[in-house]
PAZA-782590 format. One record per residue (C-alpha): x, y, z; residue in three letters. Coordinates in steps of 0.05 Angstrom, whole numbers, plus 32768, in hexadecimal, padded with zeros to 4 digits. Each point is the difference from the previous one (the first is absolute). Layout:
% PAZA-782590
XYZala/...
***
This chain:
% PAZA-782590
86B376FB80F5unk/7FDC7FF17FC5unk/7FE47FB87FE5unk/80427FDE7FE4unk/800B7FC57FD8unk/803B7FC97FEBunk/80027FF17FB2unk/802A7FC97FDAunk/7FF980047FA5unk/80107FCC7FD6unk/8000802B7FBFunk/80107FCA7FD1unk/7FBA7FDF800Eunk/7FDF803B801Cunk/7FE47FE68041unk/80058035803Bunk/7FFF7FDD8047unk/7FEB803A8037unk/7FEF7FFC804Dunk/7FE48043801Bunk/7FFB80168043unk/7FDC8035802Cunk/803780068034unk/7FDB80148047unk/802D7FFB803Funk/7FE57FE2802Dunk/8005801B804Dunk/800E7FD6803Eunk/7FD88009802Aunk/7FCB801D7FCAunk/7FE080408005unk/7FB880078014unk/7FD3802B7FE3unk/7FCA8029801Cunk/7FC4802C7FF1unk/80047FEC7FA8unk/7FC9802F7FEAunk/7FF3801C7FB3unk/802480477FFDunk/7FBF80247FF5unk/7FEC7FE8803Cunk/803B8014802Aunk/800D804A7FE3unk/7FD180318010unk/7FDF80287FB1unk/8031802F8000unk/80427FCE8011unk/7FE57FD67FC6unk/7FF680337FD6unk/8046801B800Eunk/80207FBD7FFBunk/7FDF7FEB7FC0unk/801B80437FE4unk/80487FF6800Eunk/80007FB77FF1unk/7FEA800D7FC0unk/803A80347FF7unk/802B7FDC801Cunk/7FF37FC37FCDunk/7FFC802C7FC5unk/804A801F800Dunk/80367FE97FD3unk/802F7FF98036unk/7FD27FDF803Aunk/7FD17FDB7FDAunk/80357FBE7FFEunk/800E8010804Cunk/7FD17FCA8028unk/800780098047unk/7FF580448020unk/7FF080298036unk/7FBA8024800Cunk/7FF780368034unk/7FC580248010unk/7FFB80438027unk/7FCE8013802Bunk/7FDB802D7FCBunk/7FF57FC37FDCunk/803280097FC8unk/80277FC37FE6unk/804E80087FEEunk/80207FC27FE6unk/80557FF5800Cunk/80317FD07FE8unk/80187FD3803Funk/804980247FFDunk/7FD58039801Funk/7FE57FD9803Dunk/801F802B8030unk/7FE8803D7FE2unk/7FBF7FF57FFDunk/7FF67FF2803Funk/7FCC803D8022unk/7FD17FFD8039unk/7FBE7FFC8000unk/7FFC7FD97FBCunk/7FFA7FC07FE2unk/80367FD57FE1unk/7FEF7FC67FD2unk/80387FD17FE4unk/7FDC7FEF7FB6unk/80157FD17FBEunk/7FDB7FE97FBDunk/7FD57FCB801Aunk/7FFC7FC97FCAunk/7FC87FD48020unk/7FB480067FF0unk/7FE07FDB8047unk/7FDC80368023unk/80167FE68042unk/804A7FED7FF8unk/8043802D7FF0unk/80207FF17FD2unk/804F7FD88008unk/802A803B7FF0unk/7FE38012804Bunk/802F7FCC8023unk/803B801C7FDAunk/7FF1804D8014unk/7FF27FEC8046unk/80457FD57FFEunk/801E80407FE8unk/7FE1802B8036unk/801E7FD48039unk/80447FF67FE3unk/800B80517FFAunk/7FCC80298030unk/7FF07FC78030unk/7FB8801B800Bunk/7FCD7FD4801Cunk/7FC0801E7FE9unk/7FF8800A7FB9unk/7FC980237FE1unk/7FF87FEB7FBBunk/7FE080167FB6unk/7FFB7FC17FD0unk/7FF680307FC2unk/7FD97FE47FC9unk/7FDE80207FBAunk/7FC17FF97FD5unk/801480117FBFunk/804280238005unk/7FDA802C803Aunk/80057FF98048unk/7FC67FDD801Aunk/80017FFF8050unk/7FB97FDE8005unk/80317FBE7FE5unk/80428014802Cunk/80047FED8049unk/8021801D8037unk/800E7FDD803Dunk/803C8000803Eunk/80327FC7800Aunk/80207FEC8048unk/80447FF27FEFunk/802A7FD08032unk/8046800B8006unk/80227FC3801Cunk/803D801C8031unk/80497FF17FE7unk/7FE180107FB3unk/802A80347FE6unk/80407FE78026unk/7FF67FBA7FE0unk/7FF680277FB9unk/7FCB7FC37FF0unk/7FE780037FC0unk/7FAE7FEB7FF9unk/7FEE7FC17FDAunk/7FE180067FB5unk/7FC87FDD7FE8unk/7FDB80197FB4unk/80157FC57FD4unk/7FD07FEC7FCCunk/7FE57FBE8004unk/7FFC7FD67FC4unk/7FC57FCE8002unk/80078006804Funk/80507FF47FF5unk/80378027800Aunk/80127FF57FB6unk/800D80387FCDunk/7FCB80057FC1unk/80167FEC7FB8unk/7FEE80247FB9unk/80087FE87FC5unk/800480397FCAunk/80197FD27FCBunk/7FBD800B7FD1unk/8006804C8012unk/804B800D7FEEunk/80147FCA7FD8unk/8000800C7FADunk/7FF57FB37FFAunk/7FC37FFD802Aunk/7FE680367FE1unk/80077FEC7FCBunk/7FE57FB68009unk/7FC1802E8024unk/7FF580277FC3unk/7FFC7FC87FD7unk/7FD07FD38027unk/7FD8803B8009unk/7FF680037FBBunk/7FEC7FAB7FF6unk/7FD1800C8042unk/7FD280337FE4unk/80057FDF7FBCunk/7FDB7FC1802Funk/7FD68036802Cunk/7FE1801F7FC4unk/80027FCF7FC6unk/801D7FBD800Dunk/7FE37FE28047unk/801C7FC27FEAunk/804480117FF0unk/802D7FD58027unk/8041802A800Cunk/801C7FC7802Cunk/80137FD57FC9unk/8017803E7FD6unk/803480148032unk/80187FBA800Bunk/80007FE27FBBunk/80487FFA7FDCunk/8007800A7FB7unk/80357FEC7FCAunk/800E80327FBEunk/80247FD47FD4unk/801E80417FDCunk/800980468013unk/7FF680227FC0unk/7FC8802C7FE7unk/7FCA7FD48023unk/80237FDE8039unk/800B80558018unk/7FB880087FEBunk/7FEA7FC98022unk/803080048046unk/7FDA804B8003unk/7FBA7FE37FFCunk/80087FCA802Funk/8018803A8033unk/7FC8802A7FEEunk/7FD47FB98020unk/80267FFA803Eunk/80357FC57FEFunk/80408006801Bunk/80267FC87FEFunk/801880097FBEunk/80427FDD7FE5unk/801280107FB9unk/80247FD87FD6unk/802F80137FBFunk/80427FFE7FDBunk/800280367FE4unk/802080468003unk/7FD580498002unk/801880197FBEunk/7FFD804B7FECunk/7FBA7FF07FDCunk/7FE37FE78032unk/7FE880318037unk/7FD080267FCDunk/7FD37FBD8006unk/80147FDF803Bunk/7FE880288043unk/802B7FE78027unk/804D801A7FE2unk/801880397FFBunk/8041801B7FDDunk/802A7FF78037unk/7FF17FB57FFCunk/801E7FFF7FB6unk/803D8019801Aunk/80447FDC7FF6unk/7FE37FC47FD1unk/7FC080058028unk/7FE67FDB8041unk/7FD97FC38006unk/7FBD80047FF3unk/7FEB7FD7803Funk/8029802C8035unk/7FF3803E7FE0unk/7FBA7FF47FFFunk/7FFD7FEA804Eunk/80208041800Aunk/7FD480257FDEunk/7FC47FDD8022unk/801A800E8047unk/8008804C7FEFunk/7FBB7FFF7FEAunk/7FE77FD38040unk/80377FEC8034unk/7FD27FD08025unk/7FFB7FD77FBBunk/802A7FB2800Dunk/801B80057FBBunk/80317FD97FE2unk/80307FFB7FC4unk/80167FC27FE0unk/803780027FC2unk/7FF47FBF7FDFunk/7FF47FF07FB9unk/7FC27FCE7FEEunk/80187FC27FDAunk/7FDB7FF67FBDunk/7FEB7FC67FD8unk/8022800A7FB7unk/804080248021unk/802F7FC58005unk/803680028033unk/80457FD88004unk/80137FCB802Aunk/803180358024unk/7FC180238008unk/7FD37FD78016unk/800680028053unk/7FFD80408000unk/7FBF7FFD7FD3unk/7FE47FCE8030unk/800F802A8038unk/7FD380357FE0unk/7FC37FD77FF1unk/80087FEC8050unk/8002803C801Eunk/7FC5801A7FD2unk/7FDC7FC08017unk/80128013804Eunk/7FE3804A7FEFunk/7FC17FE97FE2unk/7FF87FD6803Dunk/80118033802Funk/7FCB80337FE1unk/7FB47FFE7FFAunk/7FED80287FC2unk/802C7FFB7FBCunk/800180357FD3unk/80207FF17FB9unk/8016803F7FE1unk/803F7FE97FD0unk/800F80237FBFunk/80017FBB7FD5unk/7FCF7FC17FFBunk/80357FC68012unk/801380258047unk/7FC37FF78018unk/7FF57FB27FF4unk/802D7FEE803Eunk/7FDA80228033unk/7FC47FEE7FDBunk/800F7FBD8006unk/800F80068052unk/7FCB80298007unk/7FCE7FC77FE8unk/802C7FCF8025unk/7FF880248041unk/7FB6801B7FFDunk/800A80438003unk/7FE580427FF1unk/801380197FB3unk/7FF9803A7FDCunk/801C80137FC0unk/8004803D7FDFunk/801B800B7FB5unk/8006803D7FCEunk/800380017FB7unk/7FFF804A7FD8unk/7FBE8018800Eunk/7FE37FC28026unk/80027FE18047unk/7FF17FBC801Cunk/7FEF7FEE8047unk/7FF87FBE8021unk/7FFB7FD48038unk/80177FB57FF8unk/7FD47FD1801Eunk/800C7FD3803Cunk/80327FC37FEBunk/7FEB7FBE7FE2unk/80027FDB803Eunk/7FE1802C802Funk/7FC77FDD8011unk/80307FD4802Bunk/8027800E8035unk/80457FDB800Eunk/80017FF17FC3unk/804F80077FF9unk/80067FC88034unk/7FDC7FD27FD7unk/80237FCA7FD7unk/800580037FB4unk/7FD77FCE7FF0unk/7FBD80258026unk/802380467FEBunk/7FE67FE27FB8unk/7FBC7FE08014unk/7FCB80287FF9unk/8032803D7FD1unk/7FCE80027FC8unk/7FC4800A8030unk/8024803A802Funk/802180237FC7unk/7FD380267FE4unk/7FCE8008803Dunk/7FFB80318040unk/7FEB7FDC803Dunk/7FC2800E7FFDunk/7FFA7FE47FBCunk/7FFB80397FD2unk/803380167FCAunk/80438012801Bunk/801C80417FE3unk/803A80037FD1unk/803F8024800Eunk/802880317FD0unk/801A7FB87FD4unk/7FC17FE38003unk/7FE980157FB9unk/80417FFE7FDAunk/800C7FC47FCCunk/804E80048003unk/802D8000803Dunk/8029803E8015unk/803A80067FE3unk/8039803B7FF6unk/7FDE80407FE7unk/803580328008unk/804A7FE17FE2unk/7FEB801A7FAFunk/7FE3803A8013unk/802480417FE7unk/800B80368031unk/7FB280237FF0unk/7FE77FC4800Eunk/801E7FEF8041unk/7FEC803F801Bunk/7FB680008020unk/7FDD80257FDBunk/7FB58018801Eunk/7FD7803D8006unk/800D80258044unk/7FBB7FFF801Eunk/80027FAE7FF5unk/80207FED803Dunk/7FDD80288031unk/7FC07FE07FE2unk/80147FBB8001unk/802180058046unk/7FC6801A8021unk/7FD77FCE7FE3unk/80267FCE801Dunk/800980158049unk/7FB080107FFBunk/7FF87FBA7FE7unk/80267FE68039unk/7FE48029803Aunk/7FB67FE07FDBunk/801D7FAE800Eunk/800E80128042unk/7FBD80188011unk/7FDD7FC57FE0unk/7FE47FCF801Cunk/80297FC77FE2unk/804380257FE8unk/80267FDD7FCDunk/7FC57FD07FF5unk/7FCF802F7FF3unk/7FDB7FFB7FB1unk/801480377FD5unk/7FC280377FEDunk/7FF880237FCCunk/7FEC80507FF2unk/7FB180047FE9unk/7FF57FBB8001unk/7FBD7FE78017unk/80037FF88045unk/80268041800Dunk/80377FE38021unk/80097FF7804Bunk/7FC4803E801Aunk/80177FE9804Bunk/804880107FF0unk/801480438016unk/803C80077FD2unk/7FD67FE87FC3unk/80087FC57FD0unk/803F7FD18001unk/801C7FF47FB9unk/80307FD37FE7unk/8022802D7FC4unk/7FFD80467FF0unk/800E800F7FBDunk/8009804F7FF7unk/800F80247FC0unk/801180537FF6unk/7FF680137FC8unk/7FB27FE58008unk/80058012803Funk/7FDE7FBB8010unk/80117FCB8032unk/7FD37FC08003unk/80037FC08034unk/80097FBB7FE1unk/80067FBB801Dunk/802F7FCC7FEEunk/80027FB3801Cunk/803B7FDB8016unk/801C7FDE7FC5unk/801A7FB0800Dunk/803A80137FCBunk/800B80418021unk/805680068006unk/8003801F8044unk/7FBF7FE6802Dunk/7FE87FBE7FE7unk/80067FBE8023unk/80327FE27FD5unk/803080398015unk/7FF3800D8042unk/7FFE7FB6800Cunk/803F7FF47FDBunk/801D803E8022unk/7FF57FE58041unk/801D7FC17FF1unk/804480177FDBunk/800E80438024unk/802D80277FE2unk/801C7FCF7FD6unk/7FBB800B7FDAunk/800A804B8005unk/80467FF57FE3unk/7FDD7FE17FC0unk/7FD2802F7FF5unk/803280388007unk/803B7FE17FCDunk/7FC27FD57FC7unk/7FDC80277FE4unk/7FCA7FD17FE6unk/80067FD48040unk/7FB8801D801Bunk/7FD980037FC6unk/80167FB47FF6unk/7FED7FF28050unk/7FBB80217FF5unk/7FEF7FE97FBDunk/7FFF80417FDDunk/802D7FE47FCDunk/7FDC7FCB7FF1unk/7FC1802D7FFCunk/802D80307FC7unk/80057FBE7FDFunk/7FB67FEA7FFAunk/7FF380497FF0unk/8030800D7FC5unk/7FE97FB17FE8unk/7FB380288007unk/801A80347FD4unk/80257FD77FCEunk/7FBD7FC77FF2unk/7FDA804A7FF7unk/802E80147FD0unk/80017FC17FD3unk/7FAF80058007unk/7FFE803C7FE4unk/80217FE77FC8unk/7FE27FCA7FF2unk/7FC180278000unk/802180327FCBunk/80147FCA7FD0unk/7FBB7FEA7FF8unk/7FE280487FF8unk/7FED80057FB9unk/800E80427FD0unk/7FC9801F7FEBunk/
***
């Protein structure tokens, strides 16, 4: 009549409900006891010594030791012989002492412990004694210590009619819960489950990195934050990796494309099962691949091909084009950091363009043969106020000239990837031959470049003023931000291999700038996609709205009065 228990597993989320119990039975009327006195004090030297000896025996046998009730008889030389309770009746000699004796669990020095009320409820049920002498046998380290058991004698009542009436004793022994008769819950989820561990592992590693280096390291709005990779090539699977390696976990890719045979070498995230059968989409393979590598990751894969300025589309085309550009508007919108990781200049004007529209966070990154750029856009042209959308377009284009080229705080805004360009995008990729359509980049490019621009990210959302914060430089004067923990904040980084170099430059918003200006975002917001829908089928429609045509114009009339200068200044050069 050991300590029993109930049990109920729910294996698929690995929470164990349990309810123990001590069953004691519980006599009616109770027994009394009498005389409770420390064994040492009740055997005489030798009966102690004797008992000790054969309790010790007795608990060191193989075949007794699990045996926790017993009998303990003691002759009238003093020697101690210890029975099973099947031999009772054969123990039973005069002139000696019989003890009825069990494993006492409890610790009180005054009290016997509840596995009493269950031998005493046996001994009435089957001898039907009334006096009971009893051993409550306890140990000090594995040895029989009688200074700590008791031994005391128990008046057992025996109500008449008993045995005819068969009644059976009440139990009591339940474990309370909280002072409720409740069982106890245990979660061992973050023991037993590969996710948790997994998700433990990780923020293990992000909490040191803030214990021993990075006090101000807010993991909060790492774990929360949701990023877009506009591509899932060679830097959107560099990139997707990084952000992981920081703690984000809600990562939607999106790409048209199909993981071809060349791919895997370069991009992490394939392998050559994904080139299988014409190949799978980059954007589901690569979810797949990120959920092998971290299942608590909220990834995402979107198949969805950017529209382009320069890359004209039919009429029978066009609502399915539109549809595009909204659902890449409803994305950008949806997500908080923007990564632009395309293989070609024009596919990134679009989201560019929304990007500065909406405000948000931007970071480019773009490889040539042996060099690397990395970026973040500035905020938006009218970011200094808010509702503007709402507003009507006649104060939408009050006040353009003074907001467009300003941060709120009055300082030049940043320039996005466009910003510095003198013609609009336009195709790049219809008369290319086959080499040239093919990316073509030294391996240990991307990795650079990528990492770069996850560091750069994590570095805006630890600054003070985000997207609005002035770019720094490396070695300028002031050193950058010294109160910074993740260093200085730059605007561009430039990187070249085979020097080995990379350097940090700043460029300004330009008012003729294709993709973030006022006139386009204004005109944008006016038009809606009927504006995109121009920009995608004219190719010179942009340059014209900015006045980067008309600048070509001035320039080339620069170049030809220089010419007819030069000249005039040779014709009156005289031979010598």
């Amino acid at each position: 009549m050991l300590d029993q228990g109930r049990s109920k597993e729910d294996l698929k989320k690995w929470t164990f409900h349990y309810w123990f119990a001590f069953p004691a039975l519980a006599l009616d009327p109770p027994a009394t006891l009498v005389d409770l006195r420390p064994a040492s004090q009740w055997f005489t030297l030798e009966e102690a010594e004797s008992v000790s000896a054969e309790c010790n025996e007795w608990r060191n046998s193989t075949e007794k030791a699990d045996v926790p009730f017993f009998l303990v008889s003691i002759g009238s030389n003093s020697c101690a012989a210890i029975w099973h309770f099947k031999d009772f009746e054969a123990c039973q000699f005069d002139g000696q002492k019989l003890l009825f004796a069990f494993y006492d669990p409890c610790h009180l020095p005054n009290n016997p412990g509840w596995p009493l009320r269950n031998l005493l409820a046996l001994i009435r049920a089957r001898w039907n004694l009334k006096t009971v002498l009893f051993l409550c046998f306890r140990e000090n380290r594995g040895f029989a210590d009688l200074n700590l058991s008791l031994v005391g004698e128990a008046l057992i009542t025996v109500p008449q009619g008993w045995r005819e009436l068969q009644s059976v004793p009440n139990a009591v022994g339940w474990e309370l819960n909280k002072g409720r008769k409740i069982p106890r819950c245990i979660n061992l989820a973050k023991s037993m489950d590969p996710t948790r561990l997994a998700i433990s592992a990780a923020d293990l590693n992000l909490k040191l990195m803030r214990w021993r280096a990075l006090p101000s390291l807010n993991l909060d709005i790492l774990f929360s934050i949701k990023c877009l990779l506009l591509g899932a090539g060679t830097l959107g699977c560099q990139v997707a990796r990084m952000l992981m390696a920081w703690g984000v976990r809600k990562i939607t890719l999106l790409d048209n494309g199909r993981v071809a045979m060349s791919n895997p070498l370069r991009q992490s995230l394939y392998t050559l099962d994904d080139c299988l059968n014409g190949g799978d989409f980059k954007a589901t393979a690569a979810v797949r691949s990120l959920q092998r590598i971290f299942p608590a990751v909220e990834a995402e894969g979107v198949v969805m091909a950017i529209p382009m300025p320069g890359h004209p589309v039919s009429s029978q085309e066009e609502k399915s084009v539109l549809e595009d550009c909204r659902r890449l508007n409803d994305l950008i919108d949806s997500h908080d950091v923007i990564f632009l990781l395309t293989d070609t200049r024009e596919s990134r004007w679009l989201p560019a363009l929304l990007c500065a529209n909406t405000n948000k966070i931007t970071i480019t990154s773009a490889l040539g043969f042996d060099s690397f750029l990395v970026m973040r856009h500035g905020p938006g042209p009218f970011n200094s106020t808010p509702g503007l959308k709402a507003e009507t377009e006649n104060s939408l284009s009050a006040g353009m000239d003074n907001l467009a080229l300003t941060n709120r705080d009055g300082g030049h805004r940043l320039g996005c990837y466009f910003c510095n360009d003198v013609v609009a995008p336009t195709d790049s990729t219809s008369n290319r031959t086959l080499d040239q359509q093919c990316t073509v980049t030294r391996p240990g490019l991307a990795p650079i470049a990528s990492a770069l621009a996850v560091e750069l990210l994590v570095g805006i959302l630890h600054h003070p003023h985000g997207i609005f914060a002035e770019a720094e430089i490396a070695n300028s004067n002031n050193g950058g931000n010294s109160e910074l923990p993740l260093g200085i904040l730059p605007h561009q980084i430039r990187g070249s291999l085979p020097h080995f170099q990379q350097m940090t430059l700043v460029g300004h918003s330009s008012n003729s700038c294709t993709a973030c200006c006022s006139t386009v975002v204004s005109e944008y917001r006016k038009r809606g996609m009927q504006f995109i829908l121009q920009a995608i089928n004219h190719p010179t429609y942009l340059e014209d709205l900015t006045g980067l045509t008309e600048l070509m114009r001035s320039a080339n009339s620069f170049q030809l009065d220089w010419d007819e200068e030069i000249e005039d200044a040779d014709d009156e050069c005289t031979e010598l």
